[in-house]
C-alpha positions in Angstrom: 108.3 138.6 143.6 106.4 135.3 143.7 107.3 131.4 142.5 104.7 129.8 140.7 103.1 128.3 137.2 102.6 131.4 134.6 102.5 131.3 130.9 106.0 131.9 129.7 105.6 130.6 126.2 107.5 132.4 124.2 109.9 134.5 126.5 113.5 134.5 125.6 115.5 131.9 128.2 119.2 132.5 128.3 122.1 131.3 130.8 125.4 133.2 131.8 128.4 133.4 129.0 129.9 131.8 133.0 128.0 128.9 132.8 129.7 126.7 130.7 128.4 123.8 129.1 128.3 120.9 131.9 125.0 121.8 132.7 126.1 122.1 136.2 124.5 124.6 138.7 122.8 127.2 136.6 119.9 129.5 136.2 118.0 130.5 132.8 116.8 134.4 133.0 113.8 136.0 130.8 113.0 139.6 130.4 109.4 140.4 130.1 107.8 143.7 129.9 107.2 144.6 133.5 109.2 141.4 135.3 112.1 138.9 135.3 111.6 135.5 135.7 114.7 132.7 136.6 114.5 129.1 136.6 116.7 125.9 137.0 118.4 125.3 133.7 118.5 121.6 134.9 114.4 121.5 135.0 113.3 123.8 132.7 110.0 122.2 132.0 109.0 120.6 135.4 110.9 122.9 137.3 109.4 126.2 139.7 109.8 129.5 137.8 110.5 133.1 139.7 109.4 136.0 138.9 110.7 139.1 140.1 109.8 142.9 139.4 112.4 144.9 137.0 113.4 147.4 139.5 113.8 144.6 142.3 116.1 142.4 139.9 118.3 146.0 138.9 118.6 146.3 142.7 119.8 143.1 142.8 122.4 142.8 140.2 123.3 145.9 140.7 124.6 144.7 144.4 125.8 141.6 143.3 128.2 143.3 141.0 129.5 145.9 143.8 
């Protein structure tokens, strides 16, 4: 897992159907081949981006969903 500046041109952003569309509090997710990466639907641009392994962001949602 690691924040930083990588080349996500051309990687698929999308927010939750939950967001709504006040732009209010939300995250943008991208699947890449071997990562995920999440950033601040507010700063898209200028905002950090996080990128986390595949298997560490299953783990994840699988425990946020439990």
């Amino acid at each position: 897992m690691g924040q930083g500046t990588w080349n996500v041109d051309g990687l698929s952003w999308f927010k939750s159907s939950y967001s709504g569309s006040g732009g209010g509090d939300c995250v943008e997710v991208a699947v890449a081949h071997a990562s995920v990466y999440l950033r601040d639907s507010k700063a898209p641009a200028d905002g950090p981006t996080l990128r986390i392994g595949r298997e560490e962001w299953a783990a994840f949602v699988s425990h946020a969903s439990a």
